[in-house]
C-alpha positions as CSV (number, residue, x, y, z in Angstrom):
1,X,0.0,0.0,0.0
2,X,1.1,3.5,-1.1
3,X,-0.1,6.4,1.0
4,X,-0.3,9.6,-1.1
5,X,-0.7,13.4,0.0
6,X,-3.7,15.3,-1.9
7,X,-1.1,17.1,-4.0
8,X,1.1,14.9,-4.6
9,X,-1.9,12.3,-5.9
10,X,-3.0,14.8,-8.1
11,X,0.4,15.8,-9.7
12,X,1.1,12.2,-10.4
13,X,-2.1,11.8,-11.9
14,X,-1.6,14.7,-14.3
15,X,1.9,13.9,-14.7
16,X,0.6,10.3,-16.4
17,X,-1.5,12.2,-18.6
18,X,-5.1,12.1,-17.1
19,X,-6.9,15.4,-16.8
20,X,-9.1,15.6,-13.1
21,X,-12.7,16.4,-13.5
22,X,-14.0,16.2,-10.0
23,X,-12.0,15.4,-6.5
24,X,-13.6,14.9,-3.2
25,X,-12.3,13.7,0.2
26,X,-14.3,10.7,0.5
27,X,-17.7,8.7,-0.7
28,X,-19.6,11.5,1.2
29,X,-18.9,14.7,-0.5
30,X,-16.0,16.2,1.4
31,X,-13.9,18.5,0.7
32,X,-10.7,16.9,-1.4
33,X,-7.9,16.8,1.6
34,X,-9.7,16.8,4.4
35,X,-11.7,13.5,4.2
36,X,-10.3,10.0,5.0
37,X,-10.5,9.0,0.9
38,X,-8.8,11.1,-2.2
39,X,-11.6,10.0,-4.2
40,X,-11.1,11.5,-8.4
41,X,-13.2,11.5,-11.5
42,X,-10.5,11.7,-14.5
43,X,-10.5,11.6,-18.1
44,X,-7.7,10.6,-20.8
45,X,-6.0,13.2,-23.2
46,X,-3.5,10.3,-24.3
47,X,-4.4,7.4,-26.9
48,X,-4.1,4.1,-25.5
C-alpha cells in the first residue's frame, strides 16, 4: 500500500497524462484533503 498526500496524488495523476474532472475527500462529498479518501473523477487526453 502506497499512502499519497492530496497534492502529490493529483500531480502524479496529471503527470501520467489524465486530466481531473471532480475530486472529493471521501464517498460523502467532502472536501478533497480533508476527508479519510482522495476519491477523483479523470479523463484521458492520451491514446491508449
Amino acid at each position: 500500500m502506497r499512502y499519497y498526500y492530496p497534492g502529490e496524488f493529483k500531480n502524479l495523476i496529471e503527470s501520467e497524462g489524465f486530466k481531473i474532472t471532480n475530486s472529493w475527500g471521501g464517498y460523502n462529498d467532502e472536501e478533497y484533503g480533508t476527508g479519510r479518501e482522495l476519491v477523483v473523477a479523470l479523463k484521458s487526453f492520451q491514446i491508449l
